[in-house]
C-alpha positions in Angstrom: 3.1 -12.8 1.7 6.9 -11.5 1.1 7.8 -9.0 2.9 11.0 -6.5 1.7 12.5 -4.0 3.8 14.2 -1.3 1.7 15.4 1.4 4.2 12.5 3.0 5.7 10.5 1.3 3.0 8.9 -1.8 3.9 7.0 -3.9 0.3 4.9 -6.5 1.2 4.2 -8.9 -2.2 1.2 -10.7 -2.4 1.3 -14.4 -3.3 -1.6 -16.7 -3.5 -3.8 -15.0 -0.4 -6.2 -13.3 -1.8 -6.7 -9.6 -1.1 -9.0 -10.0 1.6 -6.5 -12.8 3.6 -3.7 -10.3 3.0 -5.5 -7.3 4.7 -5.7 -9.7 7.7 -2.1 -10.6 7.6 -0.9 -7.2 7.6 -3.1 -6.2 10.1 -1.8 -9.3 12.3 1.3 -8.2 11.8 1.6 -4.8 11.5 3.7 -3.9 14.7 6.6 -5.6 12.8 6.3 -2.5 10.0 3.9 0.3 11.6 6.5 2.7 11.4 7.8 2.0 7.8 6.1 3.5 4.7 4.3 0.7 3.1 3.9 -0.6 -0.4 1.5 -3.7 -0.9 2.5 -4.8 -4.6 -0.8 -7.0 -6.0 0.9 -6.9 -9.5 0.5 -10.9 -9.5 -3.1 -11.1 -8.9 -5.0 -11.8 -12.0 -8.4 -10.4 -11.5 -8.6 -7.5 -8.9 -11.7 -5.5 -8.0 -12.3 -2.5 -6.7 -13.8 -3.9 -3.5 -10.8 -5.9 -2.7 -8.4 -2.4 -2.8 -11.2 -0.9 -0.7 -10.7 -4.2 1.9 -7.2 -2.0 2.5 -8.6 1.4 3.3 -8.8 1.2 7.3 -5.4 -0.3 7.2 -4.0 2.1 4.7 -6.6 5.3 6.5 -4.6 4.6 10.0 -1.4 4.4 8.6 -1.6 7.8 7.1 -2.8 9.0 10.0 0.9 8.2 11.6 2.6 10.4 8.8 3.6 7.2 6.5 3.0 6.6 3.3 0.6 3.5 1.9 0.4 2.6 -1.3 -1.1 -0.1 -3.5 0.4 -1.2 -6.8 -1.8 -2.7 -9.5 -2.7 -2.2 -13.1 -5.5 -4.1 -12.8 -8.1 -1.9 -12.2 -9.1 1.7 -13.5 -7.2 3.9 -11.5 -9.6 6.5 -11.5 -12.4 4.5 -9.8 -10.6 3.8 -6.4 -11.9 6.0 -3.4 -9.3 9.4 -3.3 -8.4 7.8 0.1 -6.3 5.2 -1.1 -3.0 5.6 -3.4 -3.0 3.0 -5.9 -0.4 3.0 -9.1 0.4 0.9 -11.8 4.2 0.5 -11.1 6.4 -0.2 -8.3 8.4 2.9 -9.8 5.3 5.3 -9.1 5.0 3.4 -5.9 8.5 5.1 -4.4 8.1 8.6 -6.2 4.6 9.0 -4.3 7.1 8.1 -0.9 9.5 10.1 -1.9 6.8 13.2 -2.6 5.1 12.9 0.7 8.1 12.5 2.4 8.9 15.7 1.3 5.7 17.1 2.0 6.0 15.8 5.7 9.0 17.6 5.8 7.8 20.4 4.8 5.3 20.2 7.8 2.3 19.8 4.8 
């Protein structure tokens, strides 16, 4: 796991863990970045399924709850199955416009 801080931005790459491993680092260390928004960039991971994006969903559920913004990047699965709780986009570019939307919208008391 690499992790990138970027401002208030914090990108944490996955590297061979798989998704499951990577939910639990976070998790251990998410005092370190609790207060960043978060992008979790699985673009090198092969084969992805849509259980292991849903093995992020408490993580990414509470983090939301703090008014910052999780998101997953992947084009390896059909965007349109993952659960509506979850952001998940192809690119690392739609990664920061979602941020920089909800950041926005939080500032607009949305």
């Amino acid at each position: 796991m690499i992790l990138n801080t970027e401002g208030n931005t914090t990108i944490i790459t996955q590297e061979k863990a798989t998704p499951i491993e990577l939910v639990k680092k976070i998790e251990a260390l998410y005092p370190k970045f609790k207060n960043d928004n978060i992008i979790v960039n699985l673009s090198s991971i092969d084969t992805l399924t849509l259980e292991s994006v849903v093995e992020f969903l408490q993580v990414s559920n509470s983090h939301r709850k703090a008014k910052h913004s999780f998101v997953l990047v992947t084009d390896k699965i059909k965007l349109d199955d993952t659960p509506d709780e979850i952001i998940v986009v192809p690119t690392l570019k739609e990664a920061y416009d979602i941020i920089e939307m909800e950041d926005m919208e939080r500032d607009l008391g949305f």
